[in-house]
N, C-alpha and C positions, 0 to 999 in steps of 0.2 A: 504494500500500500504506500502511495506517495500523500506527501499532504505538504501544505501551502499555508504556513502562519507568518505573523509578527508580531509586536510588541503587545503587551495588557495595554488596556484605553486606546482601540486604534483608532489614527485620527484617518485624513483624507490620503496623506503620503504613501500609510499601510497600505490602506485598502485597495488604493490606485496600484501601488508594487507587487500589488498580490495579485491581482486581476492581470493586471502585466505579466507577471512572475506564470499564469495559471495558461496564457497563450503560446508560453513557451515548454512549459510540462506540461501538455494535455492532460496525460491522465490525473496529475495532480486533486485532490481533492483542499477545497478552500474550506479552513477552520479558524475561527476564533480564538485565541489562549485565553481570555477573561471580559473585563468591559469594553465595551466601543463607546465612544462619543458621539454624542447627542447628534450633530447633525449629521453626522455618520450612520448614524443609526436610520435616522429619517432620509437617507438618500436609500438603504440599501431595501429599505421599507417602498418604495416608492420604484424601485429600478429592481426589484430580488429576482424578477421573471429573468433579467438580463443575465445577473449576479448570484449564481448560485452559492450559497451558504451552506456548509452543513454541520450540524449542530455539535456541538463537543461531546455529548453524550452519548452519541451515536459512533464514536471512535474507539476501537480499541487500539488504545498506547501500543501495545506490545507486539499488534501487528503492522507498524510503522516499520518500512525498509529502506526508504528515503523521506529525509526531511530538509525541504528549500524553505529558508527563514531567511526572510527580508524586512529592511529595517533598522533592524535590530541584530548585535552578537551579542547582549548583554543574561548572562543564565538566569540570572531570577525576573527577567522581563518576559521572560514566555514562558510561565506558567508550568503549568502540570508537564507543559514536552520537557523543563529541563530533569526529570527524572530517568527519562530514555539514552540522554547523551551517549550514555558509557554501553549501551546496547550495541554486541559485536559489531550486527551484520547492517548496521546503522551507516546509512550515507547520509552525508551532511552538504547542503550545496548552501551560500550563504552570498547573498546581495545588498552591501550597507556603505550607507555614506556617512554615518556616524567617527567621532575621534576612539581610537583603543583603549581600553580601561583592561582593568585587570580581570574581570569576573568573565573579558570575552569568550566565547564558542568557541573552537577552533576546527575549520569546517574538511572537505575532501575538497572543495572547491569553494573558493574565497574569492569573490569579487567584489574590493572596497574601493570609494573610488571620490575622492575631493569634490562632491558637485552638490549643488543642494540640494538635492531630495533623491529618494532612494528611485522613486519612479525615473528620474532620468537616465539610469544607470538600461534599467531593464528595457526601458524604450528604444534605448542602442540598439540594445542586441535583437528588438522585435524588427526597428529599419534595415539591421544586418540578414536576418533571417525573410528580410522581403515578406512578410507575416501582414495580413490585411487586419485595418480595425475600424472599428463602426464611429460613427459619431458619438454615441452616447458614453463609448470608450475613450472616446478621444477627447472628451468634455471632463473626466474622472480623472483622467490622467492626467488634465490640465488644473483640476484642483487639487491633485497630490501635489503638484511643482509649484504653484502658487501661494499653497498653503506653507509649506517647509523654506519658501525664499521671502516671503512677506509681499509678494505678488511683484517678484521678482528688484523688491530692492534691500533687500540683505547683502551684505557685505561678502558672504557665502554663495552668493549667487554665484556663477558660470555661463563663461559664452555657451557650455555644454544645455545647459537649461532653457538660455533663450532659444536656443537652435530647436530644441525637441519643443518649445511653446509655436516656432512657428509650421514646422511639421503640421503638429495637432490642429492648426488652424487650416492647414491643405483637407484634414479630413475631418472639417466638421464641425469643429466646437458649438457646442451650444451656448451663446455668452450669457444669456438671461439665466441659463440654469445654473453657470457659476454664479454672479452676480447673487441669484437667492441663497446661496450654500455659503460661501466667502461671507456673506452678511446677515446671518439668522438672528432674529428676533431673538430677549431674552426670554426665561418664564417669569414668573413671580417671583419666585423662590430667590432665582438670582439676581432679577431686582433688587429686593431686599436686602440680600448678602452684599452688593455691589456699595448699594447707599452707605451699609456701615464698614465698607471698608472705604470708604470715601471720607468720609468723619473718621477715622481713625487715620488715614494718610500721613506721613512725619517725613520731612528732610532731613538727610544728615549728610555730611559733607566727610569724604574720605580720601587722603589724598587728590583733592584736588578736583574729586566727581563727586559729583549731586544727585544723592542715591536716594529714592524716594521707597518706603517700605508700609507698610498695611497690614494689618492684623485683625482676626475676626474669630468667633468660638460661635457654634452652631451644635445644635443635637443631631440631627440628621445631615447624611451625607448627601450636598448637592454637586453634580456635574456640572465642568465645564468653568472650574476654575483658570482653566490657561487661557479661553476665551474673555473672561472680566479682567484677567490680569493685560492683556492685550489691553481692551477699553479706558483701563486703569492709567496706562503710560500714552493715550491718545490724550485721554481729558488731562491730565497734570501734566503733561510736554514735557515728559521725564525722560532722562538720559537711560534709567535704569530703574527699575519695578521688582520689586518683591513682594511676595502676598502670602500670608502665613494663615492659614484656615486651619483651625481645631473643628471636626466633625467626630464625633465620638470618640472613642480611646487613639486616634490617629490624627496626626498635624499634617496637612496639605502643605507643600512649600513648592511656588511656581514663580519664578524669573526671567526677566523680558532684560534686553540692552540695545541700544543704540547707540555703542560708541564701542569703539575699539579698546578702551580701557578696560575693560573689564566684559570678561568670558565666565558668562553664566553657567556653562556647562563643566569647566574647573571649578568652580566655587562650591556649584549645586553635590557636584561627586565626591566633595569632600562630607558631604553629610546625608551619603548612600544613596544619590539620584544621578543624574545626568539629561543629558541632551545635546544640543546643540551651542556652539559660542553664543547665539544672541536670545536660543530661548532653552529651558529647562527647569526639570522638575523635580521636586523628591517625595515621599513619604516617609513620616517619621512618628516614631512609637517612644512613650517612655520620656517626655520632656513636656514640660510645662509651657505655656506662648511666652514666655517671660524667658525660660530658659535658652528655647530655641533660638529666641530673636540675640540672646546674648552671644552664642553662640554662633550662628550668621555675622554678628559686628565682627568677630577675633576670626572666622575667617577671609572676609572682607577686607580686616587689615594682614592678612599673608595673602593676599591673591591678585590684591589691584594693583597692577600698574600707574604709576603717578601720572593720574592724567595733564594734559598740555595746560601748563600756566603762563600768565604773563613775560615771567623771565624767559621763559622759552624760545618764545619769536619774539620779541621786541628788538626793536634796529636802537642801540648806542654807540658811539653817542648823540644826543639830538639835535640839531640847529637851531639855536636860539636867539633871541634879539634881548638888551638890554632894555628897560623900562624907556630910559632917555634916549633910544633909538627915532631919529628922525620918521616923520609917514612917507615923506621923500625916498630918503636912504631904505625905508621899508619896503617901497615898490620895487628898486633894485635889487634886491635882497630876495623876491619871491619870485621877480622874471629870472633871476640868477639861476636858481635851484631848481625853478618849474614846478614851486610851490602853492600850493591855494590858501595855509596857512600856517603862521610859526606859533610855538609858547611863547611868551614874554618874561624873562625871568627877574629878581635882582639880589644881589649877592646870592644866587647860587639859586633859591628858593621861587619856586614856578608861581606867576600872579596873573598870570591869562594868558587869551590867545588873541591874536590877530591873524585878519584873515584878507585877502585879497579884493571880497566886497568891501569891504568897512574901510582900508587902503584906498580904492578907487572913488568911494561917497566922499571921503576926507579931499582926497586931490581935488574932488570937481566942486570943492569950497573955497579954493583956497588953502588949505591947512595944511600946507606939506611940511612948512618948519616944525610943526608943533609937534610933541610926542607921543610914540604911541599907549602910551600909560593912560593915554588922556581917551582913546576911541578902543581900545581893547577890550574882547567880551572878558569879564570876572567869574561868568557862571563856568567853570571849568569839573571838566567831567573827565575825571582819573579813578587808577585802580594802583592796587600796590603788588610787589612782586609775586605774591603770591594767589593773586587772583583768577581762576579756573579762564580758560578760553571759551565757552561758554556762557559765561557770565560778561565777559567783553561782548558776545556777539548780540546777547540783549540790550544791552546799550547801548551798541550801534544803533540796533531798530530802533529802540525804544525813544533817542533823542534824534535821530536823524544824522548820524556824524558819520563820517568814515575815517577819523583818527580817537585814538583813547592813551591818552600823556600816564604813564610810571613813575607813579613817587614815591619814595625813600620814608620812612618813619617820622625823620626830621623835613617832611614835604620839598623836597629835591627833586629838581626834576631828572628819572634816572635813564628813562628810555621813550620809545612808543611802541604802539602796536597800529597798523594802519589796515584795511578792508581789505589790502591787499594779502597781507599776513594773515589774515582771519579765514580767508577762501583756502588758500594755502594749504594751511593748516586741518581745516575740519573736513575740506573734500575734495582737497589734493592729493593727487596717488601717493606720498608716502603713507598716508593714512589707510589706505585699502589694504587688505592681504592681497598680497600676492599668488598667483597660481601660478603653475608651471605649463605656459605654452609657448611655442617656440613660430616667430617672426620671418621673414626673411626682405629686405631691402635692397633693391639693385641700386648699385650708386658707382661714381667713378673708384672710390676708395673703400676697401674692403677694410669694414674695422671688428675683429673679433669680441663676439660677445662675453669676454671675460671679465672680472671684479678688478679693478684699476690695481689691485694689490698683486694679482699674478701678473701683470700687466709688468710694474715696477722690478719683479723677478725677471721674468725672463727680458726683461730691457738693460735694466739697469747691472753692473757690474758690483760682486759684494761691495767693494768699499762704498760706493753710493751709498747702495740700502742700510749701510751702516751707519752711515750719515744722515739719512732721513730716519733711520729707528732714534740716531741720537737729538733730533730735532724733536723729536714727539716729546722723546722724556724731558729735555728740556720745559718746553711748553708746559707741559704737567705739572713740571715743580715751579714755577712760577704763574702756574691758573691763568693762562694766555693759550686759547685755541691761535693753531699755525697751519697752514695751508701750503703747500706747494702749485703756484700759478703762473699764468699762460704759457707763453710760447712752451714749455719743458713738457704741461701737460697733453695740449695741441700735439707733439710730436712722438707722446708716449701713446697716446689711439692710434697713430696713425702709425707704429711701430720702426719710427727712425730714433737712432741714438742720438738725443741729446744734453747733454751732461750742463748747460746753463741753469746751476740750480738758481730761479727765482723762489724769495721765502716770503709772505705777506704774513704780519702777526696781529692778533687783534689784543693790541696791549702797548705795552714800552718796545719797540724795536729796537732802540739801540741797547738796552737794556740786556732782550733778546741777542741782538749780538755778541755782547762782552760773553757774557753766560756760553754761548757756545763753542767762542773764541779760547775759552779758557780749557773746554774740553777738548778742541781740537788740535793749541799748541799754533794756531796760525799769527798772523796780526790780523790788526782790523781799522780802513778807515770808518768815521761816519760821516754824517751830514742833519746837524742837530735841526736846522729849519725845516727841513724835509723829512724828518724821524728816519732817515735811511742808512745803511752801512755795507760794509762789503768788509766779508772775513775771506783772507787769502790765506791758504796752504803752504804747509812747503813744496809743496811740488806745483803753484800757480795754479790750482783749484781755487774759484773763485764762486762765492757763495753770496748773492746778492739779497738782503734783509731790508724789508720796508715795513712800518706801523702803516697797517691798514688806511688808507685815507682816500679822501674823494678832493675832486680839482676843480676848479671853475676860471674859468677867462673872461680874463676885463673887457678884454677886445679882441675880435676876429681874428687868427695867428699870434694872438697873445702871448708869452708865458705863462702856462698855469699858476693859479696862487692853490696852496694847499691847508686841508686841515683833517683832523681825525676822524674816523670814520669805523663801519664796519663792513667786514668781508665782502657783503651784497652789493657796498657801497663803492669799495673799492673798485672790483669786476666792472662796476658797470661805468666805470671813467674810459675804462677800454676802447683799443678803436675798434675790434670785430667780434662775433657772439665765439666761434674757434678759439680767441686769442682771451676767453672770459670765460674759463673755467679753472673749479680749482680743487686738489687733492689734501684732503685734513690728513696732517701728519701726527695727533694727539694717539696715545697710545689704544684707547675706549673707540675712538673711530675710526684710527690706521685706514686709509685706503677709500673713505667716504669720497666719494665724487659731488662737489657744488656745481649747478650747474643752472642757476636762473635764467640764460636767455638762449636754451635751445643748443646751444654752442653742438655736444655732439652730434645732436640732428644733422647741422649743417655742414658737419664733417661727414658724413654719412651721404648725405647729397652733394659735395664738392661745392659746398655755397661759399663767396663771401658776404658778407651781411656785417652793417653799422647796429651799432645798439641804440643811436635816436639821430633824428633829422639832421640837429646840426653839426654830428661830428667833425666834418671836414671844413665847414666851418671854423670852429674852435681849433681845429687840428690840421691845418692842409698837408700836412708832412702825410698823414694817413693817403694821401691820393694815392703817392709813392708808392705807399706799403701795399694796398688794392692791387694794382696794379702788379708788383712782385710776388706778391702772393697768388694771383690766379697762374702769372707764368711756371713757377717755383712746383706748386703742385697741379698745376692742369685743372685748379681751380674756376668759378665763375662768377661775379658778382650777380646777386637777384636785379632784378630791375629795381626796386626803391632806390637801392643804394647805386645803382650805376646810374640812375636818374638825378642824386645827391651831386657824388662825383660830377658830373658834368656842368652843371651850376655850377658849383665850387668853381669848376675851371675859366667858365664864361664869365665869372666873377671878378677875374685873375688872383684868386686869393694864394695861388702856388707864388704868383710876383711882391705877395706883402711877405711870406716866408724868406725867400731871400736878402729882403731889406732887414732881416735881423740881426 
């Protein structure tokens, strides 16, 4: 006898992988281990003529010869079959997209597989198997994947998922009959339950995430806990949801997350449940709601990752204006930077902002001598370093701003965070998990897909990499992230030997230099106005150090004038997006790639590319460099930038470079 289970409580994912799983084992017979869910229950009430069931008591265990469990490997999740396991003549076939824990199955055929929901897995093998399926299949199978990705915006989601949802749509789907099953009404019962755990709702804040938790005690057991806990983190717009239900001698404990901080299904396994990173469940016996909930905090704190705070992403240091700063000299100052608006500070201590409207109202009065202390907004909207990035991103909305100023205890002004930082951050691909799928890009230059650190092995020569391991440790002991940038990293993708170590630090440079100078036995000039230095070898290894900083020009072919800055800030003084990358040499992130404007894209494509309009402008020396650079490597400028270049030239701004 063959039979066809998965987990106790099947939701829409089982049932869908079962009916999948039962297309490919015909003879299989489809059984229940324990409860089903409510609207599982009413789909299969409504569709059983389709979906044949056959009832658990009508099984005999011990005439099981193969058992295919999907879902689920978890042994105490399915019920009365895990008694049979250790049965000789027992085949085990097994289809789950779940994380390994220790209690798992361990099958004759295991197929586990990173995607969100266990239906996508089997729906492969039904497209493989060229295997026909009806609409009303295809409608099932679209609420098992639906339901297990969050209708497809979980973090766990897979191009694999969207691909079988659009399948499912060549044969059929029903969308009204998802639409009623994805959103069933509640009963009373859970009404009621819902409301007092609504009135019971509490914030707590734990490294850094805003964990909202719910507690409730009831005599009878109602279903469909993981569905109010779902409603629960809609209506409170919570990061993360816990909901702790005493229903007789047993505590319900079900968990929802939306943030990459913090995996449900780690936390939940630690107190004998599981599931998934954003959603999961447990059951628990022999704990009071007071003890369980104590218990959930001290795991909470071993489990969560500190999520992203202000110190995190904020750009320091900031650009400021003095109170007694001219509105004159202040419009100069905001066309300089390509700012809309500065802090205003005095002795140190942040006392508003001024903004580019309020700047131009002032000018068209007259009032440009007067200072800006006098038209500067007071109402100032800051957070301190410790401030969750979520909590910034309310107060964008909430006041309408796209910058939030960082202050110090003694109200210093210590950094920002800007909208740009805030996108970045909360749903920018660092944030995403990554999955393993493989790309492929035709371009003039072939750059292997490797980690910038095996990159620096097989490029670089030991003593090199010796020299960059001893820049990290440097950096370390004196709390200064260090980067190795442009041209050196440009030529390490692009797999030529080039040994011009550039070092940018975000801290004391010349500092930085002594300190490394000392470990190396070289000399060292610097160049105090410029924070820059150069430590020479004895063997004329030459190691060029600069304090991080950003540049601005008076005038068209100007001189840069300089001031301190950060990494980001640096990069982007640059003249091309290739020549504005850069490799963190601290020991914690050895081998990190920065890389805000694309830069190896356009190695990838043989591009050259400016990082804003007026480069050539500011820089006509850059024409040169365009120019050599597309010869050099069979490069090509985009058209912005060879549209750029050529003004510049009809300009003759190349003929004010030589009057220098």
């Amino acid at each position: 006898m063959e039979i066809i289970i998965s987990h106790q409580s099947t939701d829409f994912d089982s049932l869908a992988a079962m009916v999948a799983a039962k297309k490919i084992y015909q003879d299989a017979l489809l059984v229940f281990p324990g409860a089903v869910e409510r609207n599982v229950r009413k789909f299969v009430s409504i569709y059983g003529n389709l979906i044949e069931v056959t009832s658990l008591k009508n099984i005999k265990i011990q005439d099981i010869t193969k058992l295919i469990i999907v879902d689920t490997r978890i042994k105490k999740r399915i019920g009365p079959f895990a008694n049979i396991l250790k049965k000789r003549d027992l085949e085990i076939h097994i289809y789950d997209h779940h994380p390994a824990t220790v209690d798992d199955v361990k099958g004759d055929l295991n197929v586990i597989e990173e995607v969100g929901a266990t239906t996508t897995i089997l729906l492969k093998k039904i497209k493989e198997m060229n295997l026909e399926i009806t609409p009303i299949e295809a409608t099932l199978f679209a609420l098992g994947i639906y339901e297990d990705t969050g209708s497809l915006t979980f973090s766990t989601t897979t191009v694999e998922d969207i691909n079988c949802i659009s399948y499912l749509f060549s044969k059929g789907i029903k969308l009204k009959v998802v639409a009623n099953f994805m959103n069933i009404g509640l009963s009373l019962a859970q009404k009621k339950l819902l409301n007092q755990l609504l009135l019971s709702s509490k914030e707590i804040f734990c490294k850094g995430v805003c964990i909202n938790v719910a507690k409730a005690e009831i005599k009878n057991y109602i279903e469909g806990l993981a569905l109010l806990t779902h409603k629960l983190i809609e209506i409170e717009n919570s990061d993360v949801f816990f909901t702790l239900v005493k229903m007789g001698e047993r505590i319900y404990l079900v968990g929802r997350s939306r943030t990459n901080s913090v995996d449900v299904d780690g936390i939940l396994k630690e107190l004998g449940g599981g599931g998934h990173f954003q959603a999961a469940s447990a059951v628990v016996k022999d704990f009071t709601l007071d003890e369980l909930e104590k218990k959930l905090f001290k795991v909470l704190e071993q489990k969560i990752k500190p999520g992203i705070v202000a110190k995190d992403v904020m750009s320091s240091p900031v650009k400021t204006v003095h109170t007694s700063t001219s509105i004159e000299e202040m419009e100069k100052i905001l066309l300089r930077y390509g700012h809309t608006g500065i802090p205003v500070v005095e002795e140190g201590k942040l006392k508003g902002i001024i903004t580019m409207q309020e700047v131009n109202r002032a000018e068209r009065h007259g009032l440009g001598k007067e200072p800006v202390s006098k038209y500067m907004s007071n109402q100032i909207i800051s957070v301190n370093l410790k401030t969750p990035l979520t909590e910034i991103q309310e107060l964008m909305i909430n006041h309408d701003i796209g910058r939030i100023l960082v202050v110090g205890q003694d109200k210093k002004l210590i950094g920002i965070v800007t909208r740009t930082d805030l996108i970045r951050n909360l749903y920018g691909e660092d944030n995403i998990p990554k999955r393993s799928f493989s790309t492929y890009i035709e371009s003039k230059i072939k750059i292997e897909r490797e980690k910038p650190v095996n990159l620096i092995k097989k490029i670089f020569p030991g003593r090199i990499q010796d020299i960059l391991n001893k820049i990290g440790k440097i950096g370390d002991r004196l709390d200064f992230p260090v980067f190795m940038v442009g041209g050196v990293v440009r030529d390490l993708f692009l797999e030529i030997k080039n040994l011009d170590l550039d070092i940018v630090v975000e801290g004391d440079g010349i500092k930085f230099a002594h300190n490394l100078n000392q470990e190396l036995g070289g000399r060292i000039k610097s160049h105090k106005k410029f924070g820059t230095a150069v430590v020479i070898l004895p063997d004329s290894l030459k190691i060029d150090i600069a304090t991080a900083r950003r540049e601005f020009y008076e005038y068209p072919a100007a001189l840069p004038q300089v001031e301190l800055s950060s990494i980001k800030k640096d990069l982007y003084r640059r003249d091309f997006t290739i020549n504005a990358m850069a490799i963190q040499l601290n020991h914690k992130h050895f081998g990190k790639l920065i890389d805000f404007f694309g830069g190896q894209k356009d190695l990838q494509l043989g591009v050259i590319r400016v990082l804003y309009n007026l480069s050539f402008v500011e820089d006509p020396a850059r024409i040169i460099r365009a120019v050599r650079f597309e010869q050099r490597y069979n490069f090509k400028m985009d058209k912005s930038t060879e549209d750029f270049l050529k003004k510049a030239i009809n300009d003759k701004l190349l003929s004010r470079l030589r009057k220098k």
